[in-house]
N, C-alpha and C positions, 0 to 999 in steps of 0.2 A: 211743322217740318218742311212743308212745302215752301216756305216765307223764306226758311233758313236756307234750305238749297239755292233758291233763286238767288239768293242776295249773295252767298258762294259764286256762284258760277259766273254772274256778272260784273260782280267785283272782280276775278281770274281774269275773267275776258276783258278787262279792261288792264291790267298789268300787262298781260301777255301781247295786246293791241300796243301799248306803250312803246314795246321793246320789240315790235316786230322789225324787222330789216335794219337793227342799230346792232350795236357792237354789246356781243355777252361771250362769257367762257362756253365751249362746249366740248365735252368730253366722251368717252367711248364705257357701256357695258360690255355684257357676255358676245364681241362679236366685233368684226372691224366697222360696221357702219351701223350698229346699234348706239345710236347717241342720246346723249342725254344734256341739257343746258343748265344754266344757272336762271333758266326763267322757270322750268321744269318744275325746278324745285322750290322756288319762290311762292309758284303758283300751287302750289301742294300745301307749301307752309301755313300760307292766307288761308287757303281753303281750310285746312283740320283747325285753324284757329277757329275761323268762324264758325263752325260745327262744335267745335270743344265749348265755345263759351256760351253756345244755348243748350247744348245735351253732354253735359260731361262726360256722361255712363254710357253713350253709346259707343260702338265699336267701328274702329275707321282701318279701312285697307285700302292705301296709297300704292302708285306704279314705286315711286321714288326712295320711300322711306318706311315703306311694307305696314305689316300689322302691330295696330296697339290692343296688345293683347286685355279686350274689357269682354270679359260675361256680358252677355246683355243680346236682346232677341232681335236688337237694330243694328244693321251694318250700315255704311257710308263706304261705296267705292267707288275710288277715284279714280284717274287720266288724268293730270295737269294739264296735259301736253299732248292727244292723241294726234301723229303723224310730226314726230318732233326733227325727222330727216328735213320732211317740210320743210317746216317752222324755219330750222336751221340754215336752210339755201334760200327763203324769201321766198315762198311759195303757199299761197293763202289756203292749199287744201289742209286744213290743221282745226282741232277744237280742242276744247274742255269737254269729260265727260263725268258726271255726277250722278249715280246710281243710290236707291235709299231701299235695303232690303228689311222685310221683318220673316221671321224666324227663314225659310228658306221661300221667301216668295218675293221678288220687286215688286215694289208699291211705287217707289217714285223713280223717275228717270228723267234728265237734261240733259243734253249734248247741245254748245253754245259754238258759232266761229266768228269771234267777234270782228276777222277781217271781211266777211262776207255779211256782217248784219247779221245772222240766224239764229235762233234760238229754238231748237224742238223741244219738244217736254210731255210728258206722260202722266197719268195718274191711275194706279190697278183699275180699271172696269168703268174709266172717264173719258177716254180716245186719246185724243195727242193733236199736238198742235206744230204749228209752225209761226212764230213773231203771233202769238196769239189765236190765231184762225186755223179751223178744223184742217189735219191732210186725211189724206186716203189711199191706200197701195190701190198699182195700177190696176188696169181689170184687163188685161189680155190674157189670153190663154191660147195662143198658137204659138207654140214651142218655136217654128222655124223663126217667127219673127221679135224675139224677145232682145232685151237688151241689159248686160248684165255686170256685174262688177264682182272682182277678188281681190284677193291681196296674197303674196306668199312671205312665209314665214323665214324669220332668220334661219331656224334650224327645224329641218325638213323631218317632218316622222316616217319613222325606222318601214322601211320597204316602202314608201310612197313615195311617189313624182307627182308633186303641184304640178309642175309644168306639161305632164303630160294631161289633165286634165283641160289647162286650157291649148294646150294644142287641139285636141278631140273640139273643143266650142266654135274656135277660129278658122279652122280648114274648114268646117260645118259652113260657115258664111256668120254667124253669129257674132255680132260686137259686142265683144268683154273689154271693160277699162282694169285699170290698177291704178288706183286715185292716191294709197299711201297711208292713209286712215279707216280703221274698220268701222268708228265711232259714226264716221261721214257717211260710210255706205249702208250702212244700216239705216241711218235717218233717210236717206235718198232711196231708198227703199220703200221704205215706210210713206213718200210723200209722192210717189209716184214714178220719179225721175228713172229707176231702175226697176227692173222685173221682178231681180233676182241677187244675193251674193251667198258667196261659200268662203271659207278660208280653212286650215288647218292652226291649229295646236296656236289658238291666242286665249288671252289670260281677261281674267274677270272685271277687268277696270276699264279693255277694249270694249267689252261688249254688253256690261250691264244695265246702262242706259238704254242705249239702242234699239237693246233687245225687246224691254219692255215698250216701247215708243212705236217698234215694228206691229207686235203683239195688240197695244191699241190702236194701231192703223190698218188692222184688219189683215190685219199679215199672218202666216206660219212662219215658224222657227224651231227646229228639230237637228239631232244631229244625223249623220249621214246616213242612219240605219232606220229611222223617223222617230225614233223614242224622243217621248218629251222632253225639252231642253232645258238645263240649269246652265247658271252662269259659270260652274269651273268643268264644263265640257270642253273638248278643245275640236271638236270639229262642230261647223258651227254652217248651216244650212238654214239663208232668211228669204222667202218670194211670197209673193202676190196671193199664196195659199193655190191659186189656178194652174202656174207650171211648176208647183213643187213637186210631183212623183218625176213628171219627166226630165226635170233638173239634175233631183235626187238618181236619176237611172243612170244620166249619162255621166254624173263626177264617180259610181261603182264602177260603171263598167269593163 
């Protein structure tokens, strides 16, 4: 399964490297700059093939082309395309994200940006990697000096302001990015680069890789109240495990 993924993901990231800054269709879902392309989908298509023709009976849940509904205690979830605004303006913050669950636990997780070379990867209770070579989340733990990353959602959940959270970070003195990918910030997470990220109400193919990848880089990931996390949570809190209560305190407060 691990052969199958890898060879997915890099076959993706090499379609998707193809047609980065050339001419494709691109069009709109639920939202005026909720987009979606014709690499999107391409790269979706490759990918359930290549998964269809070595495990037929497993079960695949794509961003693009949603669930094939199979029985089966293995899922496959996808991202063709995570950060496809990106992708779409020529902006290399963008991956592939390729999560591999058995019954309700990640076993395998990739996240690849074939414009940046990167390839992270995961294996349940094997750590994670970075182009092969071990990462590790940061080890800070002074709150004041952390450095962090979100992202907001198209559509904001019912009584919440994203935005007022990272207002509270930024007046603080605290540097929060918005990179456009949660796939990315998770692994940048997980590999040091970041403290910390949070976001609201993202979907299972954003974050199933990643999560797992955080998780073997010695990371915490919880949602916003610290209950253990699954992939179809939609608040979604991943740090260093060291400023995770203090993080966790100030996105309630």
């Amino acid at each position: 399964m691990k052969e199958t993924l890898l060879k997915a993901i890099k076959e993706a990231g090499a379609l998707i490297l193809k047609h980065f800054n050339g001419p494709f269709a691109v069009s709109h879902k639920d939202g005026v700059n909720n987009l979606v392309t014709e690499v999107d989908q391409a790269s979706e298509r490759l990918i359930t093939s290549i998964i269809r023709d070595a495990y037929p009976d497993h079960g695949i849940i794509g961003e693009e082309y949603g669930a094939h509904e199979i029985q089966s205690r293995y899922k496959w979830i996808i991202d063709p395309i995570d950060g496809t605004v990106n992708y779409a303006h020529g902006i290399p913050l963008c991956c592939i994200s390729i999560g591999l669950m058995e019954d309700e636990t990640m076993i395998l997780g990739a996240v690849y940006n074939p414009m940046m070379n990167e390839l992270f990867f995961a294996e349940k209770g094997k750590g994670a990697t970075l182009n092969d070579l071990p990462i590790k989340v940061s080890e800070k733990s002074d709150f004041e000096k952390v450095f962090l990353v979100t992202g907001f959602p198209y559509h904001f959940p019912e009584g919440k302001n994203p935005f007022s959270i990272f207002e509270r970070m930024v007046t603080s003195g605290i540097p929060v990015r918005r990179l456009g990918s949660a796939a990315l910030d998770l692994c940048w997470v997980a590999c040091g680069r970041f403290d910390g990220f949070w976001e609201y109400n993202l979907n299972a193919w954003d974050i199933a890789a990643g999560y797992l990848i955080v998780e073997e880089a010695g990371g915490k990931v919880t949602d916003f109240r610290n209950n253990p996390y699954t992939v179809w949570d939609k608040e979604t809190l991943a740090t260093n495990g060291k400023i995770h209560e203090p993080l966790r305190q100030a996105i309630i407060a």
